[in-house]
C-alpha positions in Angstrom: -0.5 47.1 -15.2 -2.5 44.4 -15.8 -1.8 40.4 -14.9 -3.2 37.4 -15.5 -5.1 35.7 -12.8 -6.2 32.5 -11.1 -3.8 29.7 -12.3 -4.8 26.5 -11.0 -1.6 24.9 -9.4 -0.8 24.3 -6.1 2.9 24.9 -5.0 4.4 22.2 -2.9 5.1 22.6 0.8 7.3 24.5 1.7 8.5 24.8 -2.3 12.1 24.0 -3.6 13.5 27.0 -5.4 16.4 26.4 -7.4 19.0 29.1 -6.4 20.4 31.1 -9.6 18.6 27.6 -11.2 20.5 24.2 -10.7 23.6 25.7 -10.1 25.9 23.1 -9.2 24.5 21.2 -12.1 24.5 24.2 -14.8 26.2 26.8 -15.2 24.6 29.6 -12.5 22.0 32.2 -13.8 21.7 30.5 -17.7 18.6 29.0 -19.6 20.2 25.8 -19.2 20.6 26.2 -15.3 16.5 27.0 -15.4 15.6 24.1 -17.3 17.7 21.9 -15.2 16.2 23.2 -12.1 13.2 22.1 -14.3 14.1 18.6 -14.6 14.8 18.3 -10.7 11.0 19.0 -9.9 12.2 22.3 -8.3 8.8 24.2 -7.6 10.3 27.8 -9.3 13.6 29.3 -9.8 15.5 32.1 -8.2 17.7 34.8 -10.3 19.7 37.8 -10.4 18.9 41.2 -12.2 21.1 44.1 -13.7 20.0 47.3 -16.1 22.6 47.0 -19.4 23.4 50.6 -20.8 20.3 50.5 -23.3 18.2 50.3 -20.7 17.4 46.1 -20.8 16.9 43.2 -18.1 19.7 40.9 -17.9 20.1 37.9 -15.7 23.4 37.6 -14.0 24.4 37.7 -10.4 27.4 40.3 -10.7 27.7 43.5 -11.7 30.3 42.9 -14.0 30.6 39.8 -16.1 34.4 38.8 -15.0 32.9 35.1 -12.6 31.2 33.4 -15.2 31.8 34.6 -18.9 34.8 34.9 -21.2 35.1 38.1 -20.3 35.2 41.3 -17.8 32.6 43.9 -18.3 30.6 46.0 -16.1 27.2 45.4 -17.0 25.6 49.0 -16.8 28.1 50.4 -18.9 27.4 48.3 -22.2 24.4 47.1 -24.7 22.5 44.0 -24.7 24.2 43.2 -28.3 27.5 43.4 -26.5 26.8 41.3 -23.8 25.0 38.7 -25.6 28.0 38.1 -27.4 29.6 36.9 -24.1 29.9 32.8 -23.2 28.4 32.2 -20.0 28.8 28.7 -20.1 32.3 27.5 -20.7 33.6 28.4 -16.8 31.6 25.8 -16.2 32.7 23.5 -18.7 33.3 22.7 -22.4 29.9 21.0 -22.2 28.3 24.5 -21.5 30.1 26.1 -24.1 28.2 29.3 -25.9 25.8 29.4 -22.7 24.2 33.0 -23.3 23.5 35.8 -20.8 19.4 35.7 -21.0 17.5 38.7 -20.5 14.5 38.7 -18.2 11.9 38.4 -21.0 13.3 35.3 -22.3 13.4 33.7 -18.9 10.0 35.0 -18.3 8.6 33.9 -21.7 9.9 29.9 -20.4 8.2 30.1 -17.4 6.0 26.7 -17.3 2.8 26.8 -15.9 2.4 27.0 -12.6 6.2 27.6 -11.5 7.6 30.3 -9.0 10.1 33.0 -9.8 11.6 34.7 -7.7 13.7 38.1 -9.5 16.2 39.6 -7.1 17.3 43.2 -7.5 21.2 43.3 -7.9 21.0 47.1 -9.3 19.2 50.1 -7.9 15.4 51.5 -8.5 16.2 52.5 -11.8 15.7 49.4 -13.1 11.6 49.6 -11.9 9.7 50.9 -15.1 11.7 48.6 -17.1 10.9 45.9 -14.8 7.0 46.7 -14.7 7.2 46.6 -18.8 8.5 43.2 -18.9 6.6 41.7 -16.7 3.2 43.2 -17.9 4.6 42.2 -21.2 4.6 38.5 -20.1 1.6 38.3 -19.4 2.0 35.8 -16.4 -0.3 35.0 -13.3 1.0 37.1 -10.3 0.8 34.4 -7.8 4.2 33.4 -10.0 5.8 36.2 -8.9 8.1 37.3 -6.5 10.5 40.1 -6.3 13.0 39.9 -3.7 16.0 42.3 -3.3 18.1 43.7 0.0 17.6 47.2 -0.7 14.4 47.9 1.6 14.1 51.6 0.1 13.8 50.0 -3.5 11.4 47.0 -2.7 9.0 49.4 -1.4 9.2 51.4 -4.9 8.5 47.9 -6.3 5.9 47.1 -4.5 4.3 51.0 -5.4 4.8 50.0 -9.3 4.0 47.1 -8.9 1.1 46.4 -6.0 0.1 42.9 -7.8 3.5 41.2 -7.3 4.4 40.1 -4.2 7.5 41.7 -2.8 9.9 39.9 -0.3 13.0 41.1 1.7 16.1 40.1 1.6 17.8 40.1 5.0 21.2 38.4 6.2 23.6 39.0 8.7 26.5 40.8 9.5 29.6 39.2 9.7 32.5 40.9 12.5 35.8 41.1 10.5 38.1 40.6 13.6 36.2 37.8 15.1 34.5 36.2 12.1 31.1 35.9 14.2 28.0 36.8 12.6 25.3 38.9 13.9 22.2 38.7 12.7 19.1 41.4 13.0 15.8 40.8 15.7 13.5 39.0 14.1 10.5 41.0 15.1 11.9 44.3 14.4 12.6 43.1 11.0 9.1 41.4 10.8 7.3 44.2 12.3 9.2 46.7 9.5 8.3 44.4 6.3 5.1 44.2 7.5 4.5 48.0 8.3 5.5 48.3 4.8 2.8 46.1 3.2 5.8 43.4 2.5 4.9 39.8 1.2 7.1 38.2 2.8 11.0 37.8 4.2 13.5 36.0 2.7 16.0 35.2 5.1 19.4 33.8 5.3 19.6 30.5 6.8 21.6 31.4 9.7 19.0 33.2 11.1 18.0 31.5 14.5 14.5 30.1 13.1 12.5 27.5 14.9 8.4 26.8 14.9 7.7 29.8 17.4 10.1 32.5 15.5 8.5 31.3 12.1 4.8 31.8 13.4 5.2 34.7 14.9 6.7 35.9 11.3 3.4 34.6 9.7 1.4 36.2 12.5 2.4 39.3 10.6 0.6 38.5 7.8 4.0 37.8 5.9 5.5 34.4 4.1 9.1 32.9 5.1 11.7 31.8 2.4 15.4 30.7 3.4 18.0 30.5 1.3 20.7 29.2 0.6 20.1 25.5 2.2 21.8 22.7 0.5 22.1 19.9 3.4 19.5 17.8 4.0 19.3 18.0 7.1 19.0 21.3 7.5 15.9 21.2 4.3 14.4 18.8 6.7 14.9 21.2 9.8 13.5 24.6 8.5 10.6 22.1 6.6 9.5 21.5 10.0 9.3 24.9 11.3 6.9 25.7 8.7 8.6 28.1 6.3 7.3 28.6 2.9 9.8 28.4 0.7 13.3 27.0 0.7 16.1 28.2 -1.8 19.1 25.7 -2.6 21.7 25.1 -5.5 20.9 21.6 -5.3 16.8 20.9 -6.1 17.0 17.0 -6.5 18.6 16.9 -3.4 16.7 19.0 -1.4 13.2 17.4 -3.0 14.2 14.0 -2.3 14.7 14.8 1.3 11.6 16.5 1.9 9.7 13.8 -0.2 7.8 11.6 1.9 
């Protein structure tokens, strides 16, 4: 697979991804949700991928379409036509109304010049060949690219396909059900496993105790930090300082004006 090269564009520092685009603004995973995340100066978008039955890309966060259409199918089991016909907007409002689920290629093919985007993995490996088509089919820069996804076994078939795009693990915590406290995973066995594995990066949730000294001795791995999902300012400000490279919120106007000096 060939990619494009050698954009000239400089992503800001750390970069404001908008999480499933604006989100609160838009309705969540839509081509109105990316260009919003547009007009909020975020520095590239986050979404969420599933295989339909025909073997296509959509973007939508669940498996099935129940949260945010008009209607409750399981993605996997039915064709792009069928799906498209589904209103992902109008959960969200009347003023989203006829919102479509967009496949991958669209999204890809409105991509502006010099934005991230980061695809996460919902479904399983499967989804790889088709994956590697569309993006070779786009035709955009690699250093636009990230694929991100929790399931470490797939990532590392990813990053086999696909050796030009950067490839980042998701990792979060686990929560106790009787107790409610969250535990999360060491940070160097986790860095020290991504890394092993040729890994970009880690994409991290932001509960994870992160200061300057955990986040350098991620990079010291040779591997970039994201953190998602931060929408306080505070907090933006916090992880800013530590150094992390990437910061994933639903609210990108927020989060840029904070960080803006």
């Amino acid at each position: 697979m060939v990619l494009a090269v050698g954009i000239a564009s400089a992503f800001a520092d750390p970069a404001i991804i908008a999480h499933r685009g604006a989100s609160v603004d838009a309705p969540e995973n839509t081509p109105a949700a990316f260009r919003e995340a547009w007009n909020q100066k975020a520095d590239g978008i986050e979404l969420d991928i599933w295989l339909t039955k025909d073997g296509r890309i959509v973007v939508i966060h669940d498996g099935s379409t129940k949260r945010t259409t008009d209607k409750n199918l399981v993605v996997r089991d039915h064709p792009l036509e069928e799906l498209r016909k589904l209103d992902a907007g109008v959960w969200k409002g009347e003023k989203w109304k006829s919102e479509p689920i967009p496949t991958l290629e669209e999204t890809l093919g409105e991509l502006p010049v010099g934005k991230l985007i980061y695809i996460e993995i919902k479904c399983g490996p499967e989804v790889l060949p088709e994956l590697a088509r569309v993006i070779s089919k786009a035709g955009k820069p690699a250093e636009q690219l990230r694929i991100i996804g929790f399931n470490f076994e797939t990532l590392v078939k990813s990053k086999a396909l696909m050796p030009e795009v950067k490839t980042l693990w998701l990792v979060s915590g686990s929560k106790d059900k009787i107790t409610g406290k969250t535990t999360y995973p060491d940070l160097a066995a986790i860095s020290e496993k991504a890394s092993a594995a040729g890994m970009a990066g880690l994409d991290l949730n932001m509960g994870f105790p992160l200061d300057a000294a955990a986040v350098a001795a991620i990079k010291a791995k040779g591997l970039t930090l994201a953190v998602w999902t931060v929408n306080d300012p505070a907090t933006a400000k916090r992880f800013a300082a530590t150094g992390v490279d990437a910061i994933n919120t639903d609210h990108p106007a927020r989060i840029r004006s904070a960080l803006e000096p």
